[in-house]
mmCIF file of the N, C-alpha and C atoms, coordinates in Angstrom:
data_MODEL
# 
_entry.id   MODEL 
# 
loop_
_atom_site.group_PDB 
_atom_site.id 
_atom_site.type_symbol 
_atom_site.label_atom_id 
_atom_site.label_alt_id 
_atom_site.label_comp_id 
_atom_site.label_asym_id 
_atom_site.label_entity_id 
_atom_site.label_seq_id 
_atom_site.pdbx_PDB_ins_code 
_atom_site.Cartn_x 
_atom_site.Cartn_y 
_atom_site.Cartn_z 
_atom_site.occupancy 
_atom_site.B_iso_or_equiv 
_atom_site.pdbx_formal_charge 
_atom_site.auth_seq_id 
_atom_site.auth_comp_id 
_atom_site.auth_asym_id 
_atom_site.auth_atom_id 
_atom_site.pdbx_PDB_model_num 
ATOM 1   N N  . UNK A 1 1  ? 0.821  -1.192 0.000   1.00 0.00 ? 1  UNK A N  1 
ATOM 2   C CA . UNK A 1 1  ? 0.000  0.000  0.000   1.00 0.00 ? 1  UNK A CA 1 
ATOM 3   C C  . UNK A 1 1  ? 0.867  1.259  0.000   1.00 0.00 ? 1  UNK A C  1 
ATOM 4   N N  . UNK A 1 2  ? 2.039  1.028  0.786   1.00 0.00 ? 2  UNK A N  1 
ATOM 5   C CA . UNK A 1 2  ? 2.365  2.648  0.962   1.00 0.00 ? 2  UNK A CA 1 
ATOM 6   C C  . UNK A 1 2  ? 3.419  2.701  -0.314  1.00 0.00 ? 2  UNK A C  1 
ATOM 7   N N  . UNK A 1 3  ? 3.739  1.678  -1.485  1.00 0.00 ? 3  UNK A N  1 
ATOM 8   C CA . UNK A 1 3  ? 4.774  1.865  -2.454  1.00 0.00 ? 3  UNK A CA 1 
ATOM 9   C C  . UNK A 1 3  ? 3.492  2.674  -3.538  1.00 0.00 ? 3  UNK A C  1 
ATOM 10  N N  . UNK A 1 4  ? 2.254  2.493  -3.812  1.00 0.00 ? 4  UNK A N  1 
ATOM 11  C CA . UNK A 1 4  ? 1.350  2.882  -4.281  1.00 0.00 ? 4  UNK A CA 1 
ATOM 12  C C  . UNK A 1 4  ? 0.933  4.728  -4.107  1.00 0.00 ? 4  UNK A C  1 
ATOM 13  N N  . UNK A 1 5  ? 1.021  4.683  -2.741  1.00 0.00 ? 5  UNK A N  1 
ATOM 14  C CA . UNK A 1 5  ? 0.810  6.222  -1.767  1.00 0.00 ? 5  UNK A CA 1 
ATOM 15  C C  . UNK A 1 5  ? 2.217  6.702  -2.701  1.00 0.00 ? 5  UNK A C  1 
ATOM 16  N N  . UNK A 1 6  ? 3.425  6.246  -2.474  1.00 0.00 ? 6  UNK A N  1 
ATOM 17  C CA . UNK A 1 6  ? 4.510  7.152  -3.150  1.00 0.00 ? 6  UNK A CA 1 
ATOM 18  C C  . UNK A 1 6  ? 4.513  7.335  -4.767  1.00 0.00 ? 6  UNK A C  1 
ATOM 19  N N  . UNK A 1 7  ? 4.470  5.975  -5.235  1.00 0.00 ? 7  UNK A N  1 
ATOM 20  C CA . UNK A 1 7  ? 4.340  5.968  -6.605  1.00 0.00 ? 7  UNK A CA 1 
ATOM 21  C C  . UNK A 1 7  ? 3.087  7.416  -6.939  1.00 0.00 ? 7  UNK A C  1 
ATOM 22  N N  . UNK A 1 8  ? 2.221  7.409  -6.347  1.00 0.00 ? 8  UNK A N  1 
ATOM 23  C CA . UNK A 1 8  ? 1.340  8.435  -6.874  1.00 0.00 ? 8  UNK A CA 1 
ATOM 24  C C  . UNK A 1 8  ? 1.613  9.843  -6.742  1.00 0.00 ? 8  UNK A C  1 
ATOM 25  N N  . UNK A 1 9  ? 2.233  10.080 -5.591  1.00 0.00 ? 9  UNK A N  1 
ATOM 26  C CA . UNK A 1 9  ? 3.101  11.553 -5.524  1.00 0.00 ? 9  UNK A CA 1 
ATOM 27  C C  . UNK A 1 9  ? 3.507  11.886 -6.810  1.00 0.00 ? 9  UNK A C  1 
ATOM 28  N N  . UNK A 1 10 ? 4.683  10.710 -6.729  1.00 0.00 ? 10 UNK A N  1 
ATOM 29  C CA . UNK A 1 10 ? 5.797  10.859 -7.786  1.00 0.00 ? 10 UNK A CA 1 
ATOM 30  C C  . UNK A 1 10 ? 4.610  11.431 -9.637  1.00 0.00 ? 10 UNK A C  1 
ATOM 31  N N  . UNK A 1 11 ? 4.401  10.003 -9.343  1.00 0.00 ? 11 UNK A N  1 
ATOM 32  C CA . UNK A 1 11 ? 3.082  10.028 -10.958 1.00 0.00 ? 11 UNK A CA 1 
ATOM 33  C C  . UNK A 1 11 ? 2.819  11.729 -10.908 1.00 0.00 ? 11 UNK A C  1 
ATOM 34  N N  . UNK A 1 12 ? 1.947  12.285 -9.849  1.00 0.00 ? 12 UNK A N  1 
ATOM 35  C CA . UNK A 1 12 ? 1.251  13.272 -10.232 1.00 0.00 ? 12 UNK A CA 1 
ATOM 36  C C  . UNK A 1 12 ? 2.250  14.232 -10.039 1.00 0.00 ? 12 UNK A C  1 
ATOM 37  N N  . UNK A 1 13 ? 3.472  14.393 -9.869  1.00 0.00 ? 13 UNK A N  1 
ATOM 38  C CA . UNK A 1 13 ? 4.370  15.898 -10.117 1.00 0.00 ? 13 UNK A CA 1 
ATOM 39  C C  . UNK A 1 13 ? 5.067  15.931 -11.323 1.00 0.00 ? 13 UNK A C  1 
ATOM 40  N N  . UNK A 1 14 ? 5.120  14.366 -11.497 1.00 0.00 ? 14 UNK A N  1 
ATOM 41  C CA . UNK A 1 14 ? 6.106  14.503 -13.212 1.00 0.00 ? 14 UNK A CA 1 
ATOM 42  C C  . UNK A 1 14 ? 4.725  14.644 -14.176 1.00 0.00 ? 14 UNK A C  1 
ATOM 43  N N  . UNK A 1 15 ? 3.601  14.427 -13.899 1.00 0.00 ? 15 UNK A N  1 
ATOM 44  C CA . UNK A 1 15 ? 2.455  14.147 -14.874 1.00 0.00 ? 15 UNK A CA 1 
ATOM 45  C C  . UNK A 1 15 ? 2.494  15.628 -15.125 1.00 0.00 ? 15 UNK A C  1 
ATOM 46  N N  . UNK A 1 16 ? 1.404  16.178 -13.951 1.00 0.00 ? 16 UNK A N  1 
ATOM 47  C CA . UNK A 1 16 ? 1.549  17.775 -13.686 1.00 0.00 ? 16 UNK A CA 1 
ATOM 48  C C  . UNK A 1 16 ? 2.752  18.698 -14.226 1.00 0.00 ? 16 UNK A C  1 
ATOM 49  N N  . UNK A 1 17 ? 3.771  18.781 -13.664 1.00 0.00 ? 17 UNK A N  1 
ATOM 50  C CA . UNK A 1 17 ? 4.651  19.245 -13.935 1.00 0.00 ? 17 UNK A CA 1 
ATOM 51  C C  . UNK A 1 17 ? 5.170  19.273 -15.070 1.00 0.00 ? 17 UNK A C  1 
ATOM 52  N N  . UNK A 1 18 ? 5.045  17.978 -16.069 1.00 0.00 ? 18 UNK A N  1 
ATOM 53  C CA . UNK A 1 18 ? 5.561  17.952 -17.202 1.00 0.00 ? 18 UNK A CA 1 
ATOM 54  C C  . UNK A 1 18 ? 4.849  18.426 -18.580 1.00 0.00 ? 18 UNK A C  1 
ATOM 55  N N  . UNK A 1 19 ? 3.417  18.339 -18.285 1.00 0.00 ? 19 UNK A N  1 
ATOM 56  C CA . UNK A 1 19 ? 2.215  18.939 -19.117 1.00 0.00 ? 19 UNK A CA 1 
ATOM 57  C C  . UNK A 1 19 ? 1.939  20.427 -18.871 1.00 0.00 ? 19 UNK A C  1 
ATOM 58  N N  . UNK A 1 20 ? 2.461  21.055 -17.463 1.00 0.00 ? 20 UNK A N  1 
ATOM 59  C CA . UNK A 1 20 ? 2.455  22.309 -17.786 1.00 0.00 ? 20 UNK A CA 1 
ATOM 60  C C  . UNK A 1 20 ? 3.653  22.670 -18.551 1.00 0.00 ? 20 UNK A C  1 
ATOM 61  N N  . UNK A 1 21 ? 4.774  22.238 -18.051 1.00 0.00 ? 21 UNK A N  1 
ATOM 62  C CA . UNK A 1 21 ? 6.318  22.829 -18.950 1.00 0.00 ? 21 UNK A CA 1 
ATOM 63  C C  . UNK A 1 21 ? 6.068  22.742 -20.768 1.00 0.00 ? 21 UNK A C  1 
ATOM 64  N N  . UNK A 1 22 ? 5.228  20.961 -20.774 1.00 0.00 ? 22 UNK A N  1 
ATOM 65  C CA . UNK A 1 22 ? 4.825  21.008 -22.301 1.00 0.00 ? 22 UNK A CA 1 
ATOM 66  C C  . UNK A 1 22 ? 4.295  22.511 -22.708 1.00 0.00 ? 22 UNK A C  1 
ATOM 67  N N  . UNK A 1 23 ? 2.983  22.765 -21.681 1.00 0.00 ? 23 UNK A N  1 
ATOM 68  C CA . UNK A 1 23 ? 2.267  23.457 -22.464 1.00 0.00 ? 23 UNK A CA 1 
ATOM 69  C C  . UNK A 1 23 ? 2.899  25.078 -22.492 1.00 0.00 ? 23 UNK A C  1 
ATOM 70  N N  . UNK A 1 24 ? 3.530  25.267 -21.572 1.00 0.00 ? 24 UNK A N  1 
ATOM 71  C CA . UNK A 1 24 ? 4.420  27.031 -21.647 1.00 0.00 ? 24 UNK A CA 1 
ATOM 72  C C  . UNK A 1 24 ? 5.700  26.826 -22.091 1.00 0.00 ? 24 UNK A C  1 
ATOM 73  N N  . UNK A 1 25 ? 5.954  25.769 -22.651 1.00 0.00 ? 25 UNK A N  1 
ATOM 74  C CA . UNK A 1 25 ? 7.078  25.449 -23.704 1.00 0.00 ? 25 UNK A CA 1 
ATOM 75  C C  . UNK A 1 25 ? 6.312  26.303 -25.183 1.00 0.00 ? 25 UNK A C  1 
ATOM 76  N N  . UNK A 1 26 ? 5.198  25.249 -25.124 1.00 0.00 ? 26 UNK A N  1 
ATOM 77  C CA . UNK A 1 26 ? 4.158  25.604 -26.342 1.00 0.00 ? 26 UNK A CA 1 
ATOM 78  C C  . UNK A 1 26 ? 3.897  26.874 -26.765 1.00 0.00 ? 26 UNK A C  1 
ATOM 79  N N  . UNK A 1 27 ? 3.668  27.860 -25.772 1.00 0.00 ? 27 UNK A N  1 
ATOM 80  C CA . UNK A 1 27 ? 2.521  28.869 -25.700 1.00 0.00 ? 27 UNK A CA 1 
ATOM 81  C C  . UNK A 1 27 ? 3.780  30.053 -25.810 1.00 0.00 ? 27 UNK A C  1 
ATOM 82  N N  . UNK A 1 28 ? 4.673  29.603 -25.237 1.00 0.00 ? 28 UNK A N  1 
ATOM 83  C CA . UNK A 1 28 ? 5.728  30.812 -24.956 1.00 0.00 ? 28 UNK A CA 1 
ATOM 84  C C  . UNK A 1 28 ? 7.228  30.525 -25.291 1.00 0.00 ? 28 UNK A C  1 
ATOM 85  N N  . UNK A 1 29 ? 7.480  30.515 -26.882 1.00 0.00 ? 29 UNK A N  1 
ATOM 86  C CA . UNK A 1 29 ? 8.877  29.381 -27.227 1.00 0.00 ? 29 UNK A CA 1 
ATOM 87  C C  . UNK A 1 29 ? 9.929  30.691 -27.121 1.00 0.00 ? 29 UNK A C  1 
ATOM 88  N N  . UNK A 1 30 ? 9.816  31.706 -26.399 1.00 0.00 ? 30 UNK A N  1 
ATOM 89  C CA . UNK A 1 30 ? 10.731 32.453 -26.818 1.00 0.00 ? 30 UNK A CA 1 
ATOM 90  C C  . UNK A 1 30 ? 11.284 32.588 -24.910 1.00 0.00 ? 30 UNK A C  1 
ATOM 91  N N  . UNK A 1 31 ? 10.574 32.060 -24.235 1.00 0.00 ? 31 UNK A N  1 
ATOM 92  C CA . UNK A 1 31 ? 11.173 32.289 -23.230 1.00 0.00 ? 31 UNK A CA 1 
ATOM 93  C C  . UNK A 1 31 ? 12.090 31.112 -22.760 1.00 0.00 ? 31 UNK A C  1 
ATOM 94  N N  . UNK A 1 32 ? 13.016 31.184 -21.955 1.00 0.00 ? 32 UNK A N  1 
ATOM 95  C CA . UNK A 1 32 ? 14.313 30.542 -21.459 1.00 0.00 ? 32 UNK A CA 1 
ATOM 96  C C  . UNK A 1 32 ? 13.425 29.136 -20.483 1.00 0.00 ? 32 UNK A C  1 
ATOM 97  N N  . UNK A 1 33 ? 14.669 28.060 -20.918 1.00 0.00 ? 33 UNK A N  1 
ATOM 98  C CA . UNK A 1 33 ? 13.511 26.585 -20.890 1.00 0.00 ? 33 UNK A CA 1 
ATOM 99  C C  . UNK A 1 33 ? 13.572 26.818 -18.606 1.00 0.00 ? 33 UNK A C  1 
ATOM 100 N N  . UNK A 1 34 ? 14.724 27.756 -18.172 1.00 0.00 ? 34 UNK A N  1 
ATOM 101 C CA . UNK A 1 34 ? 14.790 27.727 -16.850 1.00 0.00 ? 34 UNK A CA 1 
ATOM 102 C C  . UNK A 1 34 ? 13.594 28.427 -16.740 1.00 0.00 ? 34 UNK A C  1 
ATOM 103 N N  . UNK A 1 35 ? 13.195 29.495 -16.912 1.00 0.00 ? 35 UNK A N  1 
ATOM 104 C CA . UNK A 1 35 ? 11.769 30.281 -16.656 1.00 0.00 ? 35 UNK A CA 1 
ATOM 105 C C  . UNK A 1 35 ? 11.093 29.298 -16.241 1.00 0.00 ? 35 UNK A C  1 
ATOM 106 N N  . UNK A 1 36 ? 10.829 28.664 -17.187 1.00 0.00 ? 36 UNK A N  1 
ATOM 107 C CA . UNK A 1 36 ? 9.498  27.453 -17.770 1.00 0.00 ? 36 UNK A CA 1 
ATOM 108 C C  . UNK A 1 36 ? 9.349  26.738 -16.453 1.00 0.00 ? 36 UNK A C  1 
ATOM 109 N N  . UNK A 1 37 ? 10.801 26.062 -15.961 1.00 0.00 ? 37 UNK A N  1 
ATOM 110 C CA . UNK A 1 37 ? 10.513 25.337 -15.034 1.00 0.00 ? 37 UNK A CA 1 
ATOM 111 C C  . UNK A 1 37 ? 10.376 25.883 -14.043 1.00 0.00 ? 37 UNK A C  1 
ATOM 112 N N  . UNK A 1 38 ? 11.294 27.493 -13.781 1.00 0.00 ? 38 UNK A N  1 
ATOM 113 C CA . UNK A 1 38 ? 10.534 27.809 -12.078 1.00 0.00 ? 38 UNK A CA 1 
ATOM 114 C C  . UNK A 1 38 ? 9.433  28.218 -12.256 1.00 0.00 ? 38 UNK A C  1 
ATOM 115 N N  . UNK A 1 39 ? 8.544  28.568 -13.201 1.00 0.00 ? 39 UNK A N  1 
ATOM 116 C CA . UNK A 1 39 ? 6.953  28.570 -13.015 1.00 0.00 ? 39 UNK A CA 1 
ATOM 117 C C  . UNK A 1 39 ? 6.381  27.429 -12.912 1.00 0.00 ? 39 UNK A C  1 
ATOM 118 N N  . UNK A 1 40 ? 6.722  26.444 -13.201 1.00 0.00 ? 40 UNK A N  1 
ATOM 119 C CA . UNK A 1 40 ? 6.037  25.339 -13.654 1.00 0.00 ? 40 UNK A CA 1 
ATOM 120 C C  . UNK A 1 40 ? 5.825  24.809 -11.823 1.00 0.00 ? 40 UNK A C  1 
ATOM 121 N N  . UNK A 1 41 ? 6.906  24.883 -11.681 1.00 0.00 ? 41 UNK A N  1 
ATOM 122 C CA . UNK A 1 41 ? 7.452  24.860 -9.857  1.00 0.00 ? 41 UNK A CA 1 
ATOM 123 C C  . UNK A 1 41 ? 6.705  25.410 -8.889  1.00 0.00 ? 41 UNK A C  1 
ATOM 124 N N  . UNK A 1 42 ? 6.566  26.994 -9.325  1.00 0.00 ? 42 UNK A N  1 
ATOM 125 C CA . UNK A 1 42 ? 5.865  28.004 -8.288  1.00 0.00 ? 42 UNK A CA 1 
ATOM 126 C C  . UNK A 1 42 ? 4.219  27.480 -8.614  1.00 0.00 ? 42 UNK A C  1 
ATOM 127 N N  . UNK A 1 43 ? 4.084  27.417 -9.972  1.00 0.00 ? 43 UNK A N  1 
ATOM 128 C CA . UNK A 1 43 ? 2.510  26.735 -10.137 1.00 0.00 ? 43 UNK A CA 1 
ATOM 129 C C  . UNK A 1 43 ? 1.991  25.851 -9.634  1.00 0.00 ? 43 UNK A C  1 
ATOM 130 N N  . UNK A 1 44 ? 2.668  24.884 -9.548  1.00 0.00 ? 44 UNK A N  1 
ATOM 131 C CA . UNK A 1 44 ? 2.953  23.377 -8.764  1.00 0.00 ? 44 UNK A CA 1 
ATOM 132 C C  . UNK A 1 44 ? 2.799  23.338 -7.253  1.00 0.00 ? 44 UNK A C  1 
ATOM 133 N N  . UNK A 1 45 ? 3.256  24.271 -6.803  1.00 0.00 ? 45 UNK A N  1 
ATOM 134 C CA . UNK A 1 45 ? 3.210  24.801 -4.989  1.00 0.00 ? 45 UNK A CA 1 
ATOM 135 C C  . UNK A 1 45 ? 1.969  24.943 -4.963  1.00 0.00 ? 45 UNK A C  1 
ATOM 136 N N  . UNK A 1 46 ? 1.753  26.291 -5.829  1.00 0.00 ? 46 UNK A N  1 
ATOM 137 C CA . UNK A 1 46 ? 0.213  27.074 -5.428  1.00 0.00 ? 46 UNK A CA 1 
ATOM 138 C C  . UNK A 1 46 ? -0.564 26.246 -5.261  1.00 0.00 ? 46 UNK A C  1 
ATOM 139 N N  . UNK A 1 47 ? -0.671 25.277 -6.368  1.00 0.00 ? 47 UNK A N  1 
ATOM 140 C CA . UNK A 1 47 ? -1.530 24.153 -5.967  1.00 0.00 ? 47 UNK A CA 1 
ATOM 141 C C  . UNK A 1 47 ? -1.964 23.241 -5.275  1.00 0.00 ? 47 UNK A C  1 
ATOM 142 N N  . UNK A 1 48 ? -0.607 23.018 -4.362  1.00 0.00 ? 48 UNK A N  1 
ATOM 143 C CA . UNK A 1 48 ? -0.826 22.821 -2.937  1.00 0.00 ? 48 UNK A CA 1 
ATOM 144 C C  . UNK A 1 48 ? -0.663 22.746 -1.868  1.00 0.00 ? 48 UNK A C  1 
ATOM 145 N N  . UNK A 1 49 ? -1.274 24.737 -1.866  1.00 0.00 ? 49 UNK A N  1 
ATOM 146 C CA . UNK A 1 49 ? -1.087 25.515 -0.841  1.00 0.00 ? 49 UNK A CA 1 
ATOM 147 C C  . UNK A 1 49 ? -2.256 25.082 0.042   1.00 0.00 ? 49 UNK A C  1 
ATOM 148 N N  . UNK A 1 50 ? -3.434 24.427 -0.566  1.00 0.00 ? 50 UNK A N  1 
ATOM 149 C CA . UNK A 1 50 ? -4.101 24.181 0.429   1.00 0.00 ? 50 UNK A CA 1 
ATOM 150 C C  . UNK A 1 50 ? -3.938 22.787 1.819   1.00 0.00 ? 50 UNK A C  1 
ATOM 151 N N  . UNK A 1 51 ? -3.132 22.195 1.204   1.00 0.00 ? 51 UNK A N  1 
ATOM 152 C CA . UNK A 1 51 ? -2.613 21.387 2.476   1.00 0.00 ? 51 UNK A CA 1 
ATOM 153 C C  . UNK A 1 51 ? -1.881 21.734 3.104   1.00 0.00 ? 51 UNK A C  1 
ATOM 154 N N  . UNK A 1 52 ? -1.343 21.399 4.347   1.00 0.00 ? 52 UNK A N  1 
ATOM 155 C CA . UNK A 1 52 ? -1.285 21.886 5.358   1.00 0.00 ? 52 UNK A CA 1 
ATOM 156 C C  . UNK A 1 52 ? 0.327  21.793 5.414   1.00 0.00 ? 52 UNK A C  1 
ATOM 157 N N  . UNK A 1 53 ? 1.179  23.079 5.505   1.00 0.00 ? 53 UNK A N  1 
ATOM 158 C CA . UNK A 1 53 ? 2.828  22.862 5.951   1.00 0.00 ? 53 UNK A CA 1 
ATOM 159 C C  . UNK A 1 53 ? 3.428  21.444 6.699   1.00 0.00 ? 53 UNK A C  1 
ATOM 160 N N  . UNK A 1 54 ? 4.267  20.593 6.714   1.00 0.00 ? 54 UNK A N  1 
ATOM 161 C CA . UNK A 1 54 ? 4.342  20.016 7.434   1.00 0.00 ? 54 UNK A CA 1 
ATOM 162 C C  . UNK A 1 54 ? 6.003  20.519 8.041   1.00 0.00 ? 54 UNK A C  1 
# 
């Protein structure tokens, strides 16, 4: 059970993470591929800001 709990972290930050970079790769080819990823990063947080600091 808990290799499942991790595997799914993992799954949903490269899933997430990698479909937004796709898509502001896409949308915005003139900006620097580092940009891409610290938004992709800071976007990635915001999202979950609603759980709780540990």
């Amino acid at each position: 059970m808990e290799c499942c709990i991790l595997n799914s972290r993992y799954n949903e930050e490269i899933i997430y993470r990698g479909f937004l970079m796709f898509v502001l790769a896409f949308l915005f080819p003139q900006i620097s591929n580092w940009v891409i990823i610290l938004v992709s990063s800071l976007l990635f947080g915001l999202a979950h800001t609603y759980q709780e600091l540990w």
